[in-house]
N, C-alpha and C positions, 0 to 999 in steps of 0.2 A: 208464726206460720213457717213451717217448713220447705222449702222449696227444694224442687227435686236437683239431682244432682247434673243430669242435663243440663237445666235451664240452668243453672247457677254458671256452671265452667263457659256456655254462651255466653253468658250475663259479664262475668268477668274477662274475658277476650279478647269484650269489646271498651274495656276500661284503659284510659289514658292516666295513671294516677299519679303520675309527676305535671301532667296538667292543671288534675283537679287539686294537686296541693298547693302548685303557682299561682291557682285561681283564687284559693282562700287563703294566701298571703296578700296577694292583690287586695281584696274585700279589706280583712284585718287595717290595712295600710290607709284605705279610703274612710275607715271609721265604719264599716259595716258589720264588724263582728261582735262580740261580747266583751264587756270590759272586765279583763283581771286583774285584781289587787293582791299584790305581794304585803307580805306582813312578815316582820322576822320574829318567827316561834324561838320563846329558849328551849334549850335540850329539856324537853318529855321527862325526860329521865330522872330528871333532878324534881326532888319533890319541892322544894321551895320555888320553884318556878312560875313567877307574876304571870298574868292573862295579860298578854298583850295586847288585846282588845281593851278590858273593861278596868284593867289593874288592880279588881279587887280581889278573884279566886286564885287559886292555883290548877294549873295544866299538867294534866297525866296523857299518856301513852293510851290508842288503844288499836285496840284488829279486831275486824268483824269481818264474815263472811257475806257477800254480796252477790247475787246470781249476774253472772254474766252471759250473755248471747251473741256466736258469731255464726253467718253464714245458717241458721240452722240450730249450733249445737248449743247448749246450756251448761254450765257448770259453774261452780260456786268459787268464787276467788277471794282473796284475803285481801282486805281494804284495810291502811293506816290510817289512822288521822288521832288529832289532841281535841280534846273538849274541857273547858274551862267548869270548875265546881260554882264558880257564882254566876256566870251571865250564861250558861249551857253552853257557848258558840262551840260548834264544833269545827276543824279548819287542819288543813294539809300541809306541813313544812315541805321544807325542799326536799329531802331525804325520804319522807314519808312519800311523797307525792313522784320520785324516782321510783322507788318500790312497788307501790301500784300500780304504774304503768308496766313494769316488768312483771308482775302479777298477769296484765290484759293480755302482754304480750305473747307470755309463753303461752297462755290458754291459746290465745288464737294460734298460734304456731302448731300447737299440738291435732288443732285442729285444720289446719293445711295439711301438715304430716299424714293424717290421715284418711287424705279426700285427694291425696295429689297425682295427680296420670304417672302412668310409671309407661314410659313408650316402649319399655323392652322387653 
């Protein structure tokens, strides 16, 4: 759902967002949030690279495109991750999972960029 551009820049206005990220550190800290498990991926890269998961396949590199939505806008971004030949798991290295976010991020910037009051 699209929300008009009015409401949206009210809507955001009235956003405290160094709040709401002090409040979902708070949460995280009380054991309210979701639990993430770190695993160390070998380099993608290297074909002989054990699944750190199951230790029986090997782990290849991959990127797919994945629709993303901000504010409104959609567009398709490049998502990293390894997936293991024996057990499927699929899963984000540190690197991988750097890149992504930088993926989210520019989309959404680009997407500020282009919605942003210009007062002059």
């Amino acid at each position: 759902m699209v929300m008009p551009r009015k409401q949206l820049l009210a809507r955001d206005a009235k956003r405290d967002i160094g709040a709401e990220m002090l409040l979902s550190v708070r949460q995280l800290n009380a054991g309210l949030g979701k639990v993430a498990y770190r695993i160390k991926v070998p380099n993608a890269s290297t074909p002989a690279a054990p699944c750190p998961l199951c230790g029986q396949g090997q782990v290849s590199a991959h990127i797919d495109q994945a629709e993303s939505e901000y504010k409104g806008a959609k567009a398709m971004v490049p998502l990293r991750y390894t997936v293991c030949s024996a057990c499927k798991s699929d899963f984000a290295d540190a690197e991988q999972g750097r890149l992504n976010k930088l993926a989210v991020l520019a989309f959404r910037k680009s997407v500020d960029d282009k919605y942003s009051v210009n007062p002059g």
